[in-house]
PDB file of N, CA, C and O in Angstrom, chain B, residues numbered from 101:
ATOM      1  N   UNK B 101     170.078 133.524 -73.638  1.00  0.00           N
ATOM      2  CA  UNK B 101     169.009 133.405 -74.585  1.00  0.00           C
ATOM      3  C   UNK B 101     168.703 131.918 -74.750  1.00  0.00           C
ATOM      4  O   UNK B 101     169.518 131.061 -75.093  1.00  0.00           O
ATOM      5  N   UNK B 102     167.605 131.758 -74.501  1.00  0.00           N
ATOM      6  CA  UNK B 102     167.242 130.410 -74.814  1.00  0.00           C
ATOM      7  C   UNK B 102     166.515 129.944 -76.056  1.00  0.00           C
ATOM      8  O   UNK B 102     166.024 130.643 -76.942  1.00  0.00           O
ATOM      9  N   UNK B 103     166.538 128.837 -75.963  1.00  0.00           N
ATOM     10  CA  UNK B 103     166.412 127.778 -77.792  1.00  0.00           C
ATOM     11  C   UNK B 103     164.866 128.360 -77.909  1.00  0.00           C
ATOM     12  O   UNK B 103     164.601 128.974 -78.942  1.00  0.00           O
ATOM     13  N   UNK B 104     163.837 128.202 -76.916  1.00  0.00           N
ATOM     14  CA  UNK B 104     162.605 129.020 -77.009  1.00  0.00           C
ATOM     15  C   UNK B 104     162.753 130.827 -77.497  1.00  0.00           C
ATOM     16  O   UNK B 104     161.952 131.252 -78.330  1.00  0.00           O
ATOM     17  N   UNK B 105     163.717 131.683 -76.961  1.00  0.00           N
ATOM     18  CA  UNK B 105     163.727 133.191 -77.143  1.00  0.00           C
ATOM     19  C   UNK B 105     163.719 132.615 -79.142  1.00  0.00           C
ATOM     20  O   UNK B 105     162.860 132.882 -79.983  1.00  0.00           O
ATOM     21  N   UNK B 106     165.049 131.770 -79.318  1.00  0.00           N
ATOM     22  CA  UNK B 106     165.695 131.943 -80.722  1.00  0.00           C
ATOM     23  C   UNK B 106     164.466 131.646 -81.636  1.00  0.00           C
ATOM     24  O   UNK B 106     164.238 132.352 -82.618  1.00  0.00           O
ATOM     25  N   UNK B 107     163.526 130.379 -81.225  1.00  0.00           N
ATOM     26  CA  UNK B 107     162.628 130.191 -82.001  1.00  0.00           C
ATOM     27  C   UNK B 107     161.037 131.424 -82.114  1.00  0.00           C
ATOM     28  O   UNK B 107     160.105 131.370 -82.916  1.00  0.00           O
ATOM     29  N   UNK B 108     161.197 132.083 -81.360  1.00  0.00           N
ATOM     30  CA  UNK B 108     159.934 133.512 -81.559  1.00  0.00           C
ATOM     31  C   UNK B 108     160.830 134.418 -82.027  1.00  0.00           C
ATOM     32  O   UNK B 108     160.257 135.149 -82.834  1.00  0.00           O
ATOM     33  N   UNK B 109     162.325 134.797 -81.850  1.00  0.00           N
ATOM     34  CA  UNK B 109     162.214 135.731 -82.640  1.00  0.00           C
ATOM     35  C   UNK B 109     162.972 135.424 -84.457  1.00  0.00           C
ATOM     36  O   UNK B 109     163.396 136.342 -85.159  1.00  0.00           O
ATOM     37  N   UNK B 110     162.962 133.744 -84.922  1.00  0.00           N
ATOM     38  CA  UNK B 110     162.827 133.730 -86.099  1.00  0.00           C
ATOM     39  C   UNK B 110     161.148 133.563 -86.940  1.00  0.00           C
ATOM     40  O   UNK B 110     160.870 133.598 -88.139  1.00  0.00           O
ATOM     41  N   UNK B 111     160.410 133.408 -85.917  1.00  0.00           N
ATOM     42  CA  UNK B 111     159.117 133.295 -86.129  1.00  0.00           C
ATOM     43  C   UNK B 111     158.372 134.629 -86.389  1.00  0.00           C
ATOM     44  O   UNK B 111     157.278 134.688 -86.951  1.00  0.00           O
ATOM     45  N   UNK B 112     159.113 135.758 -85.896  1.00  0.00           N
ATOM     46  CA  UNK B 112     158.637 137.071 -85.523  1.00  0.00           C
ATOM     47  C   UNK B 112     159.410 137.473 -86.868  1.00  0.00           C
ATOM     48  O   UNK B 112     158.607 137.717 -87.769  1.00  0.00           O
ATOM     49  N   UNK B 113     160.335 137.566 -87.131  1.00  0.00           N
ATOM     50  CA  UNK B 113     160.941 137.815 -88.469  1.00  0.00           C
ATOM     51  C   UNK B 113     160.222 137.024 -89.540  1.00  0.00           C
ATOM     52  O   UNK B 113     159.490 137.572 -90.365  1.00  0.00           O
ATOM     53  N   UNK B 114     160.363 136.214 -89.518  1.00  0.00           N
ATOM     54  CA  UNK B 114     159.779 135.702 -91.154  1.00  0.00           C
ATOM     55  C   UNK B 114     158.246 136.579 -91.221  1.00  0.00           C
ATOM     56  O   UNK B 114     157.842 137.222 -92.189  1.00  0.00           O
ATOM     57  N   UNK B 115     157.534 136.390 -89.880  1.00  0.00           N
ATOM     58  CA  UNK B 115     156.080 136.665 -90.120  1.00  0.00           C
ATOM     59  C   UNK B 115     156.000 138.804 -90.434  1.00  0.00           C
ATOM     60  O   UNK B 115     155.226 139.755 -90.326  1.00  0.00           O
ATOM     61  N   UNK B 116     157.203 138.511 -90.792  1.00  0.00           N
ATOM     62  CA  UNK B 116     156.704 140.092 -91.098  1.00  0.00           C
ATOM     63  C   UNK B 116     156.460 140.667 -92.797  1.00  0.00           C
ATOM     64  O   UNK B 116     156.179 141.747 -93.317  1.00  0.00           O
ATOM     65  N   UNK B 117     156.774 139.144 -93.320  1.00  0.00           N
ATOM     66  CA  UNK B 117     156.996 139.339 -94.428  1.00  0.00           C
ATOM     67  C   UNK B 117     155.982 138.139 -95.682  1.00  0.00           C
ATOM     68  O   UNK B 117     156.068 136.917 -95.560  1.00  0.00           O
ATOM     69  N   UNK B 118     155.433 138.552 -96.372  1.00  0.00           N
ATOM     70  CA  UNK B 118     154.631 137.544 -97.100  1.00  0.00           C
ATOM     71  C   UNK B 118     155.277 136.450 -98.125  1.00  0.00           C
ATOM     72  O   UNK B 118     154.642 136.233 -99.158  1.00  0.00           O
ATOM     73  N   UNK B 119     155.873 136.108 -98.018  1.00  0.00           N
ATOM     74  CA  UNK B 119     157.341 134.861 -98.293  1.00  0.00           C
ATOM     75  C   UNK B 119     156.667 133.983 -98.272  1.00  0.00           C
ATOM     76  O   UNK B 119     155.658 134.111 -97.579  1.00  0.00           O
ATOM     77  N   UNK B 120     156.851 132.803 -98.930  1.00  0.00           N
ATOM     78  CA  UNK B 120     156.931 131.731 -98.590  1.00  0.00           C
ATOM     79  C   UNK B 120     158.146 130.436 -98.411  1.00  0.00           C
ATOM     80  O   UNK B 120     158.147 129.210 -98.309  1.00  0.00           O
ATOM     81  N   UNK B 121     158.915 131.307 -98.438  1.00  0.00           N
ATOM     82  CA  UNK B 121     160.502 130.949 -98.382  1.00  0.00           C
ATOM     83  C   UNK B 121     161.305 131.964 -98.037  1.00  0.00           C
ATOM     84  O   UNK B 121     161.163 133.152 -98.324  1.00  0.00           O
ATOM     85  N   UNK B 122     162.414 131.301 -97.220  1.00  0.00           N
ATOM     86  CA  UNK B 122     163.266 132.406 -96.336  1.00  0.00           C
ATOM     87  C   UNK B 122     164.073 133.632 -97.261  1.00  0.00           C
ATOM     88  O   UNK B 122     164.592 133.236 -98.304  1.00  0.00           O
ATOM     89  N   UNK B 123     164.166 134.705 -97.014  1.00  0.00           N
ATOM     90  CA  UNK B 123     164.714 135.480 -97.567  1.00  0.00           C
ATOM     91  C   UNK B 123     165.697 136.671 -96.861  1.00  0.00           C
ATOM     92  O   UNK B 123     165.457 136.916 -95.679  1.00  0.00           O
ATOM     93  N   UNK B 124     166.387 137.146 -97.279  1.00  0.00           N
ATOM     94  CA  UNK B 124     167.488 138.220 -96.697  1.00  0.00           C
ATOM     95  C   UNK B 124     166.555 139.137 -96.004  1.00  0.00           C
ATOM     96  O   UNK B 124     167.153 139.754 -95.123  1.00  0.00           O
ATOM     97  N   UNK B 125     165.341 139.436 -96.086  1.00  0.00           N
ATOM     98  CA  UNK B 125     164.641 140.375 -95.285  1.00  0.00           C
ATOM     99  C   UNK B 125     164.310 139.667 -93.766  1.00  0.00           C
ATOM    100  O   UNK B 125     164.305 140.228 -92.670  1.00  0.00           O
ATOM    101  N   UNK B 126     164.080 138.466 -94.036  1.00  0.00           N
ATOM    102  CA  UNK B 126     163.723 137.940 -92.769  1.00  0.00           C
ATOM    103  C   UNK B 126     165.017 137.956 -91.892  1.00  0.00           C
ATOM    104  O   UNK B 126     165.064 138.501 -90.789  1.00  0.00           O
ATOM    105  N   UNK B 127     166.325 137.144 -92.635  1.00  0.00           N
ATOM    106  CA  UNK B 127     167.115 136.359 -92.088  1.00  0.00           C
ATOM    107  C   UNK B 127     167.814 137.855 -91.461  1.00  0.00           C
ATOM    108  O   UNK B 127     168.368 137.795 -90.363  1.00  0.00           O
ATOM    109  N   UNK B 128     167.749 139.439 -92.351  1.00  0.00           N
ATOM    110  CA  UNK B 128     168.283 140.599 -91.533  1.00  0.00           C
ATOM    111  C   UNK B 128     167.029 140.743 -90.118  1.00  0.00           C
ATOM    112  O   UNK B 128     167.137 141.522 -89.171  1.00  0.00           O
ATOM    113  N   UNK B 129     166.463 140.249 -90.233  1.00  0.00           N
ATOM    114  CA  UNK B 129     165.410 140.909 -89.172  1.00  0.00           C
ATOM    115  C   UNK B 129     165.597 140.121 -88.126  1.00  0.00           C
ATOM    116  O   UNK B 129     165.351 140.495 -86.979  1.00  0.00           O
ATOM    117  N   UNK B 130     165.939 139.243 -88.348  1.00  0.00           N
ATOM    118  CA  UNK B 130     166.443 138.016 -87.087  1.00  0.00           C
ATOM    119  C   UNK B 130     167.788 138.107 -86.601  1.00  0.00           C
ATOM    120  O   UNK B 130     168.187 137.647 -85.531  1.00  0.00           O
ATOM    121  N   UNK B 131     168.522 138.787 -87.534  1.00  0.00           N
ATOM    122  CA  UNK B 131     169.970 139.131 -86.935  1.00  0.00           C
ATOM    123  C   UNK B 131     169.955 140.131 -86.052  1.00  0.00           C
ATOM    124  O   UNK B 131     170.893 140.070 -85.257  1.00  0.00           O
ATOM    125  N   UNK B 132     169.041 141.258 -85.867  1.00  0.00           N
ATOM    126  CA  UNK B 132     168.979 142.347 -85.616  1.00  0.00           C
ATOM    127  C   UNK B 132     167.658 141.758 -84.129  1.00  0.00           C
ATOM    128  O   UNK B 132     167.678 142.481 -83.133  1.00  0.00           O
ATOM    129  N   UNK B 133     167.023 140.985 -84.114  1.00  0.00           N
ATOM    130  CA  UNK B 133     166.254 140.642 -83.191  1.00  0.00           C
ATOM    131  C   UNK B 133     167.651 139.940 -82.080  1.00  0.00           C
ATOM    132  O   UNK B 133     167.868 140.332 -80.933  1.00  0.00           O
ATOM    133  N   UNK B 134     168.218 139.153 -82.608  1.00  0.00           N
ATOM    134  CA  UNK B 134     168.657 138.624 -81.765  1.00  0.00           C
ATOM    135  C   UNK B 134     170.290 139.730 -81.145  1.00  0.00           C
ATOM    136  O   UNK B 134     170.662 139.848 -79.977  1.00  0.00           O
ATOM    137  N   UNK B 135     170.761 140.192 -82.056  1.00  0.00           N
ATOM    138  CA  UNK B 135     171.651 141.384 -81.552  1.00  0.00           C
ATOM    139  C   UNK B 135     170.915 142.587 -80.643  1.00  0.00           C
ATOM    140  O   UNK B 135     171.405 143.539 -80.036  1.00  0.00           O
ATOM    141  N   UNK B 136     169.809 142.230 -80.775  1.00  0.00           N
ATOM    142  CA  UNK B 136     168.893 143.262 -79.623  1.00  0.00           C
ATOM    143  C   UNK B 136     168.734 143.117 -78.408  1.00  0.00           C
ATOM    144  O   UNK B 136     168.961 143.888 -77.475  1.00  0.00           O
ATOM    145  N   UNK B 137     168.271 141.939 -78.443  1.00  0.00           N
ATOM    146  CA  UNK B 137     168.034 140.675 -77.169  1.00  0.00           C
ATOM    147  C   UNK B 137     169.556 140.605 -76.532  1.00  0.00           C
ATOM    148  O   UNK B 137     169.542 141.135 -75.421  1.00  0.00           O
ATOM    149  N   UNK B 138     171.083 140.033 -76.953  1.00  0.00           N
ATOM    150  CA  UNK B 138     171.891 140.124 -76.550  1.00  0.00           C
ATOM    151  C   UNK B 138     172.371 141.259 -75.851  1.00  0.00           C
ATOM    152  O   UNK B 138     172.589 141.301 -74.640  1.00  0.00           O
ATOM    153  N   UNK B 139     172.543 142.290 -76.767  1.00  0.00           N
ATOM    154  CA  UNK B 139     172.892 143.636 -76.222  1.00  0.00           C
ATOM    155  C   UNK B 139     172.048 143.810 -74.893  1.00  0.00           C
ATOM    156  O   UNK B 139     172.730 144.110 -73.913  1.00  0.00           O
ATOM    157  N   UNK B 140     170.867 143.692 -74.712  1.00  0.00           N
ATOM    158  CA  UNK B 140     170.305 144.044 -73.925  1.00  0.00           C
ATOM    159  C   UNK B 140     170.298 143.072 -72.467  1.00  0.00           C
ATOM    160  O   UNK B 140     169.736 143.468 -71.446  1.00  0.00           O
ATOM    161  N   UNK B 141     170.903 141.953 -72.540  1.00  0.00           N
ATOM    162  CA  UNK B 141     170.972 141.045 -71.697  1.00  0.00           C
ATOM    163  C   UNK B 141     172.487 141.299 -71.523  1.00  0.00           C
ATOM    164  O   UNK B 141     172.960 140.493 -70.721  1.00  0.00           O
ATOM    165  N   UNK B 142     173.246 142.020 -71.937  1.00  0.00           N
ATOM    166  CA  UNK B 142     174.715 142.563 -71.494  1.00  0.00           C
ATOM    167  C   UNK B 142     174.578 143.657 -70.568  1.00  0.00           C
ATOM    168  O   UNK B 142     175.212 143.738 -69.516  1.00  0.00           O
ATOM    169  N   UNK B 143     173.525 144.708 -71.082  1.00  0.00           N
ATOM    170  CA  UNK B 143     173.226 145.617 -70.277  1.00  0.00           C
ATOM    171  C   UNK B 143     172.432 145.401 -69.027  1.00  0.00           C
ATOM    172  O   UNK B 143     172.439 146.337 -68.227  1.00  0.00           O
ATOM    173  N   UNK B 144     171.834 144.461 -68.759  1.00  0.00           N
ATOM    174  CA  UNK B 144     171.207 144.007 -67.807  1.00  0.00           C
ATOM    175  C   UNK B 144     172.111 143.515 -66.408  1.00  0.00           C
ATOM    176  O   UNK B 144     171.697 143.538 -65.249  1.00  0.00           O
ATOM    177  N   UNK B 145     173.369 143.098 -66.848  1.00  0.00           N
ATOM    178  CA  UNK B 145     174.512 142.393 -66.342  1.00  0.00           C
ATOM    179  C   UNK B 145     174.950 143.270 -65.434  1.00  0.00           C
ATOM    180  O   UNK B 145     175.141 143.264 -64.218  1.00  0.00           O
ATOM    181  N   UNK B 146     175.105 144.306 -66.647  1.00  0.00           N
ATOM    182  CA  UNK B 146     176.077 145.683 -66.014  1.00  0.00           C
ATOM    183  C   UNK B 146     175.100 146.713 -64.810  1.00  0.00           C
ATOM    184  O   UNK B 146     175.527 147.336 -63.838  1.00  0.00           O
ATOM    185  N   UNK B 147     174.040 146.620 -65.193  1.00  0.00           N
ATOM    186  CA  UNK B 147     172.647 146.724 -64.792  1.00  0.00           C
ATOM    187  C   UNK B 147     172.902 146.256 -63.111  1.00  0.00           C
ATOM    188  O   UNK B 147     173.084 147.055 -62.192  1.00  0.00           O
ATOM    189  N   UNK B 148     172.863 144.771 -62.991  1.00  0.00           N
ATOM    190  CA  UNK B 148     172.746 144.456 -61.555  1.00  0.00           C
ATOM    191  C   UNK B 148     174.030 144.408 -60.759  1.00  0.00           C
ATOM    192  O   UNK B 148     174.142 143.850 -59.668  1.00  0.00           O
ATOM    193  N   UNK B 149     175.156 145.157 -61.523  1.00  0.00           N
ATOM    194  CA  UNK B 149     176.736 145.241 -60.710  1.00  0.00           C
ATOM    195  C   UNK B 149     176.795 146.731 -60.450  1.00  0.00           C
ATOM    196  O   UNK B 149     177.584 147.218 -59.640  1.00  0.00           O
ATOM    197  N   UNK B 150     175.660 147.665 -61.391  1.00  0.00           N
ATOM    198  CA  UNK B 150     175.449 148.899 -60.334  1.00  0.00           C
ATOM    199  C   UNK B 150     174.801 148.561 -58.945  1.00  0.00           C
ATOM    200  O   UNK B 150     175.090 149.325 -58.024  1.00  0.00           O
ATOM    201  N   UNK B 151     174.328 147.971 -58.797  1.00  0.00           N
ATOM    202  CA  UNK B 151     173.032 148.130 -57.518  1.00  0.00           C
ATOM    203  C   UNK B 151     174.048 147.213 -56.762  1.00  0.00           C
ATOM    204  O   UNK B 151     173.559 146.949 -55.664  1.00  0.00           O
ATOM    205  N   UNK B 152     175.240 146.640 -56.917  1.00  0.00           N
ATOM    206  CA  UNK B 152     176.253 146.088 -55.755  1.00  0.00           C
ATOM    207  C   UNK B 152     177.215 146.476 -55.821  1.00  0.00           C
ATOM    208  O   UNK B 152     178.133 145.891 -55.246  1.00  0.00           O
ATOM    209  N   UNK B 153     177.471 147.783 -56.643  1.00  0.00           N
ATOM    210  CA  UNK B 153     178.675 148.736 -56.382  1.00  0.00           C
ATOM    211  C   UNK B 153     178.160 150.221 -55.881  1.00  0.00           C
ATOM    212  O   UNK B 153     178.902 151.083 -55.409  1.00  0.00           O
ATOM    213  N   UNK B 154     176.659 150.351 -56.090  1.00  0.00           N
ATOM    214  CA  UNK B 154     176.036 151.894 -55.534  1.00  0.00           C
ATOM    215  C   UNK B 154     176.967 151.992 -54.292  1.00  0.00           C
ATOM    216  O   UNK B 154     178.033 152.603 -54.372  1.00  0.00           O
ATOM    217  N   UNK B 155     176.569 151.400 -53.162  1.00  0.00           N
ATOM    218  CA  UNK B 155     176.583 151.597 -51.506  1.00  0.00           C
ATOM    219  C   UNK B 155     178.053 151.866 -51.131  1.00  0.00           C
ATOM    220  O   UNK B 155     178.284 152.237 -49.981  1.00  0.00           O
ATOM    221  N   UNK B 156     179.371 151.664 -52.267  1.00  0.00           N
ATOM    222  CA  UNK B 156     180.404 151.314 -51.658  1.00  0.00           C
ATOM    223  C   UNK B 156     181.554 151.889 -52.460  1.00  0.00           C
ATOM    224  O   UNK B 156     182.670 152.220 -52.062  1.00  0.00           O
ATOM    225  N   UNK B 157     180.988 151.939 -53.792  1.00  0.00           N
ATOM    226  CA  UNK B 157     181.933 152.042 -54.956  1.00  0.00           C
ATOM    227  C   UNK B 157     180.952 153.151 -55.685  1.00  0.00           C
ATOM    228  O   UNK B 157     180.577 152.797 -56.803  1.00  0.00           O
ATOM    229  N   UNK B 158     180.538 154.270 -55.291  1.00  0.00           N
ATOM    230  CA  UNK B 158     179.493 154.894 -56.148  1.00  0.00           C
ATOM    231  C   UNK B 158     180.320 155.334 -57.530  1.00  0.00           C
ATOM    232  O   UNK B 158     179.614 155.078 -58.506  1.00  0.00           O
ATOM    233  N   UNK B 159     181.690 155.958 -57.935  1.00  0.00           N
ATOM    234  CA  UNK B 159     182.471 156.372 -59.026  1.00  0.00           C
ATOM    235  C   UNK B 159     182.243 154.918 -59.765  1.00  0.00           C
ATOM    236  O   UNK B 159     181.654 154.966 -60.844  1.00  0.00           O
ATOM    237  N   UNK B 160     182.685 153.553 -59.246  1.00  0.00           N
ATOM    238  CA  UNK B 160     182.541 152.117 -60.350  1.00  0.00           C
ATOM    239  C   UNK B 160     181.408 152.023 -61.008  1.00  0.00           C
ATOM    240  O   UNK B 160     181.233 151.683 -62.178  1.00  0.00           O
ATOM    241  N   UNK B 161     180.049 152.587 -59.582  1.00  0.00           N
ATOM    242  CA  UNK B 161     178.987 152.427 -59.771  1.00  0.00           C
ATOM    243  C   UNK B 161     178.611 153.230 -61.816  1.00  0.00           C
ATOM    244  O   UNK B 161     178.340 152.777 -62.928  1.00  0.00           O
ATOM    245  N   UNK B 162     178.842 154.527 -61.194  1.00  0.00           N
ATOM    246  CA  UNK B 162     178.549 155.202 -62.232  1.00  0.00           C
ATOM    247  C   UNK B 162     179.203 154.792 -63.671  1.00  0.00           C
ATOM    248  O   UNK B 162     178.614 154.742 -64.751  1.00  0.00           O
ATOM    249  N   UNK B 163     180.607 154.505 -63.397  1.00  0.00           N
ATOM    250  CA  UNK B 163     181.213 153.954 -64.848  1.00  0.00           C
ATOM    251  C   UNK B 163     180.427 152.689 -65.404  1.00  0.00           C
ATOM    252  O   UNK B 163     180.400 152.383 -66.596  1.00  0.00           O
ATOM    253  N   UNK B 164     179.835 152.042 -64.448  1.00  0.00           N
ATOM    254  CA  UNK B 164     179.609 150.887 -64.942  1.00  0.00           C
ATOM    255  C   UNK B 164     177.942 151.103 -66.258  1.00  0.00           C
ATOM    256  O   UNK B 164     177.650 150.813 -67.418  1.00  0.00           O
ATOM    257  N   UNK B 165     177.275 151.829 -64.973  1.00  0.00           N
ATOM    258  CA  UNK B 165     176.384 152.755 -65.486  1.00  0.00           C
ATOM    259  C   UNK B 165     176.740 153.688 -67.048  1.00  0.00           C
ATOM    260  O   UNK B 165     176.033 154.124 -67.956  1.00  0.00           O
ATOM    261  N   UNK B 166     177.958 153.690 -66.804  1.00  0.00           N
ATOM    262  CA  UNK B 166     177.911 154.527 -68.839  1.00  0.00           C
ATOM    263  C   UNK B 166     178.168 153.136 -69.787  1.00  0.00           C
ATOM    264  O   UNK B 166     177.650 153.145 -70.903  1.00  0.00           O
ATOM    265  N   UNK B 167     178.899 152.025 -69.406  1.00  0.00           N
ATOM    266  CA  UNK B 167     178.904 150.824 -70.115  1.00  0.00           C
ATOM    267  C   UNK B 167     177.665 150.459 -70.525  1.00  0.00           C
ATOM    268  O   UNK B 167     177.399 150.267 -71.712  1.00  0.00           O
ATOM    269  N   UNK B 168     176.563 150.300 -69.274  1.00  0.00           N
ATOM    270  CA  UNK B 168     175.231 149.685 -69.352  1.00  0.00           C
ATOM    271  C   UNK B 168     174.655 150.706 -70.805  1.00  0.00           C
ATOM    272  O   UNK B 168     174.265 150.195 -71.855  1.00  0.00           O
ATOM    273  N   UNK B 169     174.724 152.251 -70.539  1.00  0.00           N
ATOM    274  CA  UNK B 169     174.270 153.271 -71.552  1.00  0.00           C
ATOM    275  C   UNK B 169     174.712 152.693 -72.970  1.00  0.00           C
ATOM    276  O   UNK B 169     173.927 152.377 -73.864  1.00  0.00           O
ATOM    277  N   UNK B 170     175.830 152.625 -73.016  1.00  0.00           N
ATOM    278  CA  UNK B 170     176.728 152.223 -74.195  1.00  0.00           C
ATOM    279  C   UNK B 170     176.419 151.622 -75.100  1.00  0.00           C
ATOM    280  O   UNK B 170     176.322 151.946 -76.284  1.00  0.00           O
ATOM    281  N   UNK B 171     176.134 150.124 -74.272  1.00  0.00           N
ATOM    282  CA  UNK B 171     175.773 149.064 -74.801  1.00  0.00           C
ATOM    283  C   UNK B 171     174.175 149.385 -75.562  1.00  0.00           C
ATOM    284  O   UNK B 171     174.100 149.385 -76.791  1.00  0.00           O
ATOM    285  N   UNK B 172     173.218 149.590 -74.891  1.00  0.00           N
ATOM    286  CA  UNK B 172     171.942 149.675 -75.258  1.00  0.00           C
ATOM    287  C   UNK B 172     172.205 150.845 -76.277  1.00  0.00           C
ATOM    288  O   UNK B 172     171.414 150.538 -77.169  1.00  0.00           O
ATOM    289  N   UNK B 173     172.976 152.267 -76.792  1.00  0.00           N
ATOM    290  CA  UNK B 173     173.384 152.885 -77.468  1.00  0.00           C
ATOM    291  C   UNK B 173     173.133 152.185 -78.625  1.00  0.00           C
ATOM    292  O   UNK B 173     172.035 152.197 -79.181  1.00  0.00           O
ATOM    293  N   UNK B 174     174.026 151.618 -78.990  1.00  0.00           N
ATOM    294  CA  UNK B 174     174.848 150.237 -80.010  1.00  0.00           C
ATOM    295  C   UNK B 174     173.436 149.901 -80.702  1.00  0.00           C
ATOM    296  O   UNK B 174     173.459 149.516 -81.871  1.00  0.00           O
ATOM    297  N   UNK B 175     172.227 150.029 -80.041  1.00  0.00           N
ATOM    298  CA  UNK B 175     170.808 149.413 -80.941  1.00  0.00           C
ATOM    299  C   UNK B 175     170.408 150.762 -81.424  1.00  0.00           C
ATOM    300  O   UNK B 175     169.393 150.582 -82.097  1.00  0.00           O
ATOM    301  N   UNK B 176     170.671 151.849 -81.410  1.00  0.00           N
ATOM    302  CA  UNK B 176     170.205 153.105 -82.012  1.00  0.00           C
ATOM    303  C   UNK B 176     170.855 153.438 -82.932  1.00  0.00           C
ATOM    304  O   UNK B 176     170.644 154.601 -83.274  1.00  0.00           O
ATOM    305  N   UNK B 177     171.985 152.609 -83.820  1.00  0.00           N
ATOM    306  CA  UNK B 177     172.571 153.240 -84.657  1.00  0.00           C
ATOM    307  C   UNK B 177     172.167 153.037 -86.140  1.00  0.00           C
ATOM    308  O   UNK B 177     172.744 153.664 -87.028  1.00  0.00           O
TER     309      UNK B 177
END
């Protein structure tokens, strides 16, 4: 995640809210932006170690594949 991702999605949080000073609504909405973004850049990981375990390792393949599920899970709760 870069210093650019961090600065749109505290920009994207505050602007959801008519504030003119930071508040627990924003500062939850930015925790949850950026635990989104992470999670999902974990799953992405796990993501491109299926497609170099498909051809050879298809059982790793697939486990790795319920991690990738897992993880992105973790934002639906």
């Amino acid at each position: 995640m870069t210093r650019d991702d961090i600065i749109r999605m505290a920009r994207e949080a505050s602007s959801e809210h008519d504030y003119d000073f930071p508040n627990i609504f924003a500062l939850e909405r930015f925790a949850a932006l950026v635990a989104a973004a992470e999670r999902e850049a974990c799953a992405k990981v796990c993501d491109s170690e299926i497609e170099k375990l498909t051809q050879w390792h298809p059982r790793e393949a697939r486990a790795v594949g319920v991690c990738a599920a897992a993880i992105r899970a973790r934002g639906s709760k």
